[in-house]
C-alpha positions as CSV (number, residue, x, y, z in Angstrom):
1,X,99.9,-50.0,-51.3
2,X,97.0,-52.5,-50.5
3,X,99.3,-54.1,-47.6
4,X,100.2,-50.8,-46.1
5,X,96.8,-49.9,-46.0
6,X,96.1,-53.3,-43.8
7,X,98.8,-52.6,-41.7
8,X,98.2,-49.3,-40.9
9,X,94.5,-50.5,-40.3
10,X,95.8,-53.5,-37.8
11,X,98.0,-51.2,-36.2
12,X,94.8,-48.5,-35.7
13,X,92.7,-51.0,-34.5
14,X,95.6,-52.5,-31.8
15,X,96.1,-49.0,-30.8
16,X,91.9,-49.3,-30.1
17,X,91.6,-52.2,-28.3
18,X,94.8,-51.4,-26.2
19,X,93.2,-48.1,-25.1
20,X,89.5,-49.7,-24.5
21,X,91.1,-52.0,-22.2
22,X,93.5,-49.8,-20.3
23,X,90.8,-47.6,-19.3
24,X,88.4,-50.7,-18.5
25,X,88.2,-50.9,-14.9
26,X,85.6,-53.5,-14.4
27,X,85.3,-57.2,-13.0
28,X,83.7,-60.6,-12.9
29,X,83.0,-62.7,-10.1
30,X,82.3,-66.1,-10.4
31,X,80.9,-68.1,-7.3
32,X,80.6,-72.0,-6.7
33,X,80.3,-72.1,-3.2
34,X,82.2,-73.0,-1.5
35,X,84.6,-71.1,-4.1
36,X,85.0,-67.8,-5.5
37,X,86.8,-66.4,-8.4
38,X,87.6,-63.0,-9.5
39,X,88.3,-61.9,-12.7
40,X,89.2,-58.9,-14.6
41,X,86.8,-58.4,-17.3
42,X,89.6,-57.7,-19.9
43,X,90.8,-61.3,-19.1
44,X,87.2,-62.7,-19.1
45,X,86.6,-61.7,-22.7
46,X,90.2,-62.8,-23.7
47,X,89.5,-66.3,-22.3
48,X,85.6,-66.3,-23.8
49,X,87.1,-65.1,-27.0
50,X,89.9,-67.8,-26.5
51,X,87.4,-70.7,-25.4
52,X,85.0,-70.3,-28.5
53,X,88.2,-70.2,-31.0
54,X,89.3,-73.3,-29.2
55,X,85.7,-75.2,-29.3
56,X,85.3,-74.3,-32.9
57,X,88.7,-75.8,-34.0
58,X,87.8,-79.0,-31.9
59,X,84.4,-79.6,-33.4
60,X,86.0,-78.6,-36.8
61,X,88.9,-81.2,-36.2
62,X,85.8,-83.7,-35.1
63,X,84.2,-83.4,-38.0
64,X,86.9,-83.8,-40.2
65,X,87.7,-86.9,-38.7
66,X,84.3,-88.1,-38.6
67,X,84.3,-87.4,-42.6
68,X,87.5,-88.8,-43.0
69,X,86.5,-92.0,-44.7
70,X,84.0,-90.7,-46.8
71,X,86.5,-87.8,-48.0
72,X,88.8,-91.2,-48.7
73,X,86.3,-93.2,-50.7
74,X,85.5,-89.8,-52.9
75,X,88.9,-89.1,-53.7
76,X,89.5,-92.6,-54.9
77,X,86.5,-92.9,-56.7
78,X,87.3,-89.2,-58.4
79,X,90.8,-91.0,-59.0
80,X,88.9,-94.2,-60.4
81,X,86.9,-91.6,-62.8
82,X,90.4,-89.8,-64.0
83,X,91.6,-93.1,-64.8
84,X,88.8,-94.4,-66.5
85,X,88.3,-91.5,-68.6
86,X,91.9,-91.2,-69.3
87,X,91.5,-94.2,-70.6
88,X,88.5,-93.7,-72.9
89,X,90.3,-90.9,-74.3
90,X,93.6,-93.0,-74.8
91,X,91.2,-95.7,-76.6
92,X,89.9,-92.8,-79.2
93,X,93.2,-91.2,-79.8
94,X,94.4,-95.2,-80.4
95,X,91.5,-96.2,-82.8
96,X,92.6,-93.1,-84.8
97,X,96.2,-93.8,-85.3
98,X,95.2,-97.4,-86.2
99,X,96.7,-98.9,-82.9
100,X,93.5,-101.2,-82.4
101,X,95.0,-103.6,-80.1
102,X,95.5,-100.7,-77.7
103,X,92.1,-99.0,-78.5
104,X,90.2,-102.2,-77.3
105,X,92.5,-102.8,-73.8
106,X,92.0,-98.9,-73.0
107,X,88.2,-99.3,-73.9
108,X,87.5,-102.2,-72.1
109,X,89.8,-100.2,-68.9
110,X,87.2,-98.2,-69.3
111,X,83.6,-99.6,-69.8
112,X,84.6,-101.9,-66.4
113,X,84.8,-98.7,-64.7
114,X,81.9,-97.3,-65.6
115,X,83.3,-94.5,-67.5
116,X,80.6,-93.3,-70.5
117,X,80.1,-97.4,-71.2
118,X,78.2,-97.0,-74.1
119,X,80.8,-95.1,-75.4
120,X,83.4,-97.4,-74.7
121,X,82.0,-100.3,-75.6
122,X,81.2,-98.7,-79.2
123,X,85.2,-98.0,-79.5
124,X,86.0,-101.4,-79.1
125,X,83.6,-102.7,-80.7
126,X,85.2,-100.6,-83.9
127,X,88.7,-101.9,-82.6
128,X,87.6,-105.2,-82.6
129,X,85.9,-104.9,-85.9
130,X,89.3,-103.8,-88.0
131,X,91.1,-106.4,-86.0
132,X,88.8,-109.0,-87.6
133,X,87.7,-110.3,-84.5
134,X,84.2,-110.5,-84.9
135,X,83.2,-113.0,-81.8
136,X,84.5,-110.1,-79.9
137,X,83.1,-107.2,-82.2
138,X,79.3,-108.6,-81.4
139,X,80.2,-109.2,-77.9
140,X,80.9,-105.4,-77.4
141,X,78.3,-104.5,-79.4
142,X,75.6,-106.2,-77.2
143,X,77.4,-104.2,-74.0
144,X,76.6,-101.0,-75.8
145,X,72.7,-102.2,-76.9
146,X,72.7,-102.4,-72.6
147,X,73.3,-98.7,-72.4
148,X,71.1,-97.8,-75.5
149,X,69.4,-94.9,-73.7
150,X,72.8,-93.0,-73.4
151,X,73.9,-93.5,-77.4
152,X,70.8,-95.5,-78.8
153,X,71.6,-93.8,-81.9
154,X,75.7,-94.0,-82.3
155,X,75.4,-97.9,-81.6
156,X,72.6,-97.9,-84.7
157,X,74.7,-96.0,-86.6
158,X,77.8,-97.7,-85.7
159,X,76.5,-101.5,-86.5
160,X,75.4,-100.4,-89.5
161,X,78.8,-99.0,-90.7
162,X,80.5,-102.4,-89.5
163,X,78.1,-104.2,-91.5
164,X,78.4,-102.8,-94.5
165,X,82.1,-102.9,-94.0
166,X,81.6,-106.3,-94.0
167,X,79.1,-106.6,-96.9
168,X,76.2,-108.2,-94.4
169,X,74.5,-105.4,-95.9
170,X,70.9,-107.1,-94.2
171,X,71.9,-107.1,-91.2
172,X,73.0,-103.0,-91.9
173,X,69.5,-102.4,-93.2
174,X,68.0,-104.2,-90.4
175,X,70.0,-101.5,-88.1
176,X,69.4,-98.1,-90.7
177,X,65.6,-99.0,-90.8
178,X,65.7,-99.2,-87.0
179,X,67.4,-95.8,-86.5
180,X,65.1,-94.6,-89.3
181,X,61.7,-95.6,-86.8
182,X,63.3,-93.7,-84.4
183,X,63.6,-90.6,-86.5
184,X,67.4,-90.4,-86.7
185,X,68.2,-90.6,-90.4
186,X,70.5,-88.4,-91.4
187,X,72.7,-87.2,-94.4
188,X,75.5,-89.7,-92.7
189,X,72.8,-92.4,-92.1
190,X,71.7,-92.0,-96.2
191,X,75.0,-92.5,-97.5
192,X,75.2,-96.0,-95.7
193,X,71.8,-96.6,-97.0
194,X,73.2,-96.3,-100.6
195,X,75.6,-98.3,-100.1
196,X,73.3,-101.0,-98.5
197,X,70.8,-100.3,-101.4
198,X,73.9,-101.0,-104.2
199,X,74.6,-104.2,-102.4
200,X,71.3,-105.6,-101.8
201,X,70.9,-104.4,-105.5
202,X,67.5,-102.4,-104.9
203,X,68.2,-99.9,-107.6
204,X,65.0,-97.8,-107.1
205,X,66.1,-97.1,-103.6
206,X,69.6,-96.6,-104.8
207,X,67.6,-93.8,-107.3
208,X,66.2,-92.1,-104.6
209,X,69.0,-91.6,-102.0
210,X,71.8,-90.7,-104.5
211,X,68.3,-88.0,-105.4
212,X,68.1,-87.1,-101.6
213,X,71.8,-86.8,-101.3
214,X,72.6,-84.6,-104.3
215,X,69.4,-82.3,-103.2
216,X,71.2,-81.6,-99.7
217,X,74.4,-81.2,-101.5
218,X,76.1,-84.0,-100.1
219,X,76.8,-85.4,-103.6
220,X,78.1,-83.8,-106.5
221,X,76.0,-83.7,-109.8
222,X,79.4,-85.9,-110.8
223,X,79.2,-87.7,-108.5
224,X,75.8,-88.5,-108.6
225,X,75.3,-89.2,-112.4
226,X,77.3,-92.3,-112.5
227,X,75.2,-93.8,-109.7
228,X,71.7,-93.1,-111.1
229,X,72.9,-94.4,-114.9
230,X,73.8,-97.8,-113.2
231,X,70.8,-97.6,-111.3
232,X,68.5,-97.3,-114.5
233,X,70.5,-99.4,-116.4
234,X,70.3,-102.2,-113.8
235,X,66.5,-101.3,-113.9
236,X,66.1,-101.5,-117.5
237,X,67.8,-105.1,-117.7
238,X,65.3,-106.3,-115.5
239,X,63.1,-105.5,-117.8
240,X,64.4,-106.8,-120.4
241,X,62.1,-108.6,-123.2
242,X,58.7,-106.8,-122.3
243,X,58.4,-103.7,-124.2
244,X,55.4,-102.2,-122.6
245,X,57.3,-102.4,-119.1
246,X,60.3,-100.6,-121.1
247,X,58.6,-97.8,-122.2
248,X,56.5,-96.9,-119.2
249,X,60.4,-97.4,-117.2
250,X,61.8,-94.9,-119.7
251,X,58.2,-92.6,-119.2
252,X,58.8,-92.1,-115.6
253,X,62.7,-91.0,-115.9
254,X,63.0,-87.1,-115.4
255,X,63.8,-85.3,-118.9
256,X,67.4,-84.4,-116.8
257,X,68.8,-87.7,-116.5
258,X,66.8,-89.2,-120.0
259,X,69.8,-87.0,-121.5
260,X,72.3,-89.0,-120.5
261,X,73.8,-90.6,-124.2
262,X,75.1,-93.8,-122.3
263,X,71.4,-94.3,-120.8
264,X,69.7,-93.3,-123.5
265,X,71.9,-95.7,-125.8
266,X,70.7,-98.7,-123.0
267,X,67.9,-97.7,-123.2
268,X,67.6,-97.8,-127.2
269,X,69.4,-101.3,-127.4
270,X,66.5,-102.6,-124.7
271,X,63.5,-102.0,-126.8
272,X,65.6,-102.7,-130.2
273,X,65.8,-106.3,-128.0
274,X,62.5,-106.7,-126.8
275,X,60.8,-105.9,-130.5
276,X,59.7,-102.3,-129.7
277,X,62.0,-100.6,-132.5
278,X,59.8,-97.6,-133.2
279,X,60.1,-96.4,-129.6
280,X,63.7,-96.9,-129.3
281,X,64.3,-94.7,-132.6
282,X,61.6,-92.1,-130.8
283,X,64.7,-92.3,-127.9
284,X,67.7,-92.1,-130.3
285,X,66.3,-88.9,-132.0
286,X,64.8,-87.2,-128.9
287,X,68.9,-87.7,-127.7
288,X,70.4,-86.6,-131.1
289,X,68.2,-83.5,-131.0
290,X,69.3,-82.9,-127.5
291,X,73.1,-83.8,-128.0
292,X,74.7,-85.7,-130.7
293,X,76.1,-88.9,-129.8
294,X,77.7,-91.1,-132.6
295,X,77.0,-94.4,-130.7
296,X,73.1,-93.2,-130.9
297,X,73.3,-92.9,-134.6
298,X,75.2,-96.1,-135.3
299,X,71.8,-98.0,-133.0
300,X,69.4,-96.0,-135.2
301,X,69.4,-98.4,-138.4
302,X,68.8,-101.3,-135.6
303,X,65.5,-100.1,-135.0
304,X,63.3,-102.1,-137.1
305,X,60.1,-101.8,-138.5
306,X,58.3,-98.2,-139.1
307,X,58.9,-95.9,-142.1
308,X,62.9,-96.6,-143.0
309,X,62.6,-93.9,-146.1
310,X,61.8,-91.0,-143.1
311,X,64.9,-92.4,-141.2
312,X,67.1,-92.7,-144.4
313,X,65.6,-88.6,-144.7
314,X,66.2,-88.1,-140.9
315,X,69.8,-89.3,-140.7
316,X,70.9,-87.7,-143.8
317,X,70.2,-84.6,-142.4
318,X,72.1,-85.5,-139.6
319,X,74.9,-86.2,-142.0
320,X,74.9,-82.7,-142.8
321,X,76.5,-81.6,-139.7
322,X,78.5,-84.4,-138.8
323,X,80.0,-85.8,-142.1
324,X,83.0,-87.5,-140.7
325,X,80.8,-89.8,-138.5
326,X,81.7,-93.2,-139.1
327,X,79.3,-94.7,-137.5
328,X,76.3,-92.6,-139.2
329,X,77.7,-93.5,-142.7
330,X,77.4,-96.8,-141.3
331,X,73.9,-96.8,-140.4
332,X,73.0,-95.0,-143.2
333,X,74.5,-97.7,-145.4
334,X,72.3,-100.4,-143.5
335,X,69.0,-98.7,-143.9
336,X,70.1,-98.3,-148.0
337,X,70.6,-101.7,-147.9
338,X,67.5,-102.6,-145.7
339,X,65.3,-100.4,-148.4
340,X,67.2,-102.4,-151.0
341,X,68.6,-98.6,-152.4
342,X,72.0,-100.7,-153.3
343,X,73.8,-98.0,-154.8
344,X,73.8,-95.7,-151.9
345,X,74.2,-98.1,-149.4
346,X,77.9,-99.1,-151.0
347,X,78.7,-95.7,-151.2
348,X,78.0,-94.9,-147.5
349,X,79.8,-98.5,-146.4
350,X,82.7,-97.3,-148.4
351,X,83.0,-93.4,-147.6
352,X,82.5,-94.7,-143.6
353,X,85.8,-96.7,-144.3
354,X,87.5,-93.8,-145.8
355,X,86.4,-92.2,-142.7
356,X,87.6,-95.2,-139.8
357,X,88.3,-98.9,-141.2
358,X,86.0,-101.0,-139.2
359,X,85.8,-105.2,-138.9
360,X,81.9,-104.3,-138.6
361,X,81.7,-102.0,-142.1
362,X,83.7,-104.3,-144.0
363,X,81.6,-107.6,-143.0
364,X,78.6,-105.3,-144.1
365,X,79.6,-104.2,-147.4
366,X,80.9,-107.8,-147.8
367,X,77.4,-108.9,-147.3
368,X,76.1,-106.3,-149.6
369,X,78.0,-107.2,-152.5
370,X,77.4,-111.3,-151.8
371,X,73.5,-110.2,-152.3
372,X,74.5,-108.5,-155.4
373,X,76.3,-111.6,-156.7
374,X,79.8,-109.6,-156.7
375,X,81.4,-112.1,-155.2
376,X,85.3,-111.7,-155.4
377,X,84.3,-107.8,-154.3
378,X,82.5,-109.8,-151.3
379,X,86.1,-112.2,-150.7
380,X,88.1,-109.3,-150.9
381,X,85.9,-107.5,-148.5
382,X,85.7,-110.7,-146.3
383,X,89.9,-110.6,-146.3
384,X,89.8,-107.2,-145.1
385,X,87.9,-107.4,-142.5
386,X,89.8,-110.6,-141.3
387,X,92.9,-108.4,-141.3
388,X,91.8,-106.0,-139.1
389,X,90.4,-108.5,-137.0
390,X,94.1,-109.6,-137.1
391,X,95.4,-106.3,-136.4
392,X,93.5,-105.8,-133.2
């Protein structure tokens, strides 16, 4: 319908013209003496008409000529660009499907043309990196520091991950506290940091990003847990042997991870070391309370020193809800023995062995009876012992 309408509309206006020029009468005369022309003024227009069409497609076709070899260089420097970036996004695609030989020839294709450089140099330098090449790995990485305002961060981030990769977890720290000055650390950026921290062994640090991390929810509480026990634990045996630096350690950890039974049983066996037994029995029963942990109660006749009758009292209450612990009946039996209550002290030796034959129990109540002067009790309790041992 739209074509008709054009049609119909040509045809009207050919019909127009015809008649406006069939009843145009009129003339032009042109005169360059010693000449004369005459002219119908329908043909005059037709040739003005005619002449300014043909002067406009002659300056048009002298322009385009004149812009010929600029329209040349533009097409093969847009040609250069499709390459290039072609090429970058070949490199990527290659890095990803673990074709690193490819990845660094497609990025290098492309850093010498110019395309995103910092970019490209940061892909090989990753290619280079898992190819073990590391002469070349620095090499790219110094192209991409030259570009630094176009991915000042990515190049940060990315030496740092290559570094710790490589466990030159300085030089990784060096590049994270760098990013850090310029306000770029991020959850990504605080997960390498733990990693550095765990290598360098700076277990406070290592404390307070698994902290950070778990806050934003970028580790689990499970996940989290394992890495703040080590980190105390590393932190209590470098304290090891002063008491007073022991205790104020243990102060300052939150109530939350304080009920941790492994931590709390390093704890315990810390002070127990460095002489401090009456705090480490104020850790095992703050634990117990808490949660019961058998490993606890076998630490708490360890803890010397204080008032052993009030522990005897404590841990046979103890006993009263867990009466098949075999290591409770064990330290029960040493803090008889310690408080010289002999009787008792054999019976909890023996009803611990009823409960889970031990190498350890058997040496004690060995021990026991050789103070009493029972001594082929104290052989035959020697030979058992040495049988087990056997056994395992």
């Amino acid at each position: 319908m739209r074509t008709l309408l054009w049609l119909l509309a040509l045809f009207a206006l050919a019909v127009g013209v015809s008649l406006a020029f069939g009843y145009n009468e009129g003339y032009v005369l042109i005169v360059l003496p010693p000449w004369r022309a005459e002219l119908s003024l329908n043909l005059f227009v037709v040739l003005v008409v005619g002449g300014f069409l043909l002067m406009h497609a002659l300056l048009r076709l002298i322009s385009h000529t004149l812009r010929l070899p600029r329209a040349v260089r533009e097409y093969r420097e847009r040609k250069r660009r499709e390459k290039a970036s072609q090429a970058l996004r070949e490199a990527v695609r290659q890095l990803f499907e673990g074709r690193y030989g490819h990845a660094l020839k497609n990025a290098a294709v492309s850093h010498a043309a110019g395309e995103a450089p910092a970019l490209s140099a940061l892909v090989a330098a990753r290619a280079a990196h898992f190819l073990r090449d590391g002469r070349r790995e620095e090499e790219w990485l110094k192209h991409a520091a030259e570009h630094d305002a176009e991915a000042h961060a990515a190049r940060l981030m990315t030496e740092a991950e290559l570094h710790v990769d490589a466990r030159r977890f300085d030089e990784a720290l060096a590049a994270l506290n760098a990013l850090q000055e310029g306000g770029g650390r991020h959850i990504a950026a605080l997960r390498l940091a733990l990693r550095v921290y765990r290598g360098l062994g700076r277990w406070d640090d290592v404390l307070k990003a698994a902290r950070q991390l778990e806050k934003h929810r970028a580790l689990t509480h499970e996940a989290a847990a394992p890495l703040k026990q080590r980190a105390h634990r590393e932190n209590l045996r470098g304290r090891e042997g002063d008491a007073r630096a022991l205790v104020a350690y243990w102060t300052a950890v939150p109530a939350a991870e304080q009920r941790d039974p492994r931590l709390a049983a390093a704890a315990a066996r810390a002070l127990i070391a460095a002489g401090d037994g009456a705090s480490a029995q104020r850790v095992i029963e703050s634990q117990i309370d808490v949660e019961w942990d058998s490993e606890l109660a076998g630490l708490y006749a360890e803890c010397r020193g204080g008032d052993t009758l009030a522990r005897i009292a404590r841990a046979e209450k103890w006993l009263e809800k867990q009466p098949q612990d075999a290591r409770l009946l064990l330290a029960l039996g040493r803090l008889c023995r310690e408080q010289q209550l002999w009787g008792k002290a054999q019976s909890y030796f023996e009803a611990s062995l009823a409960v889970q034959p031990s190498q350890e129990t058997h040496v004690e109540l060995a021990a026991l009876f050789a103070q009493l002067g029972r001594s082929e009790e104290s052989n035959q309790a020697y030979r058992s012992a040495a049988a087990l041992c056997r056994q395992g």
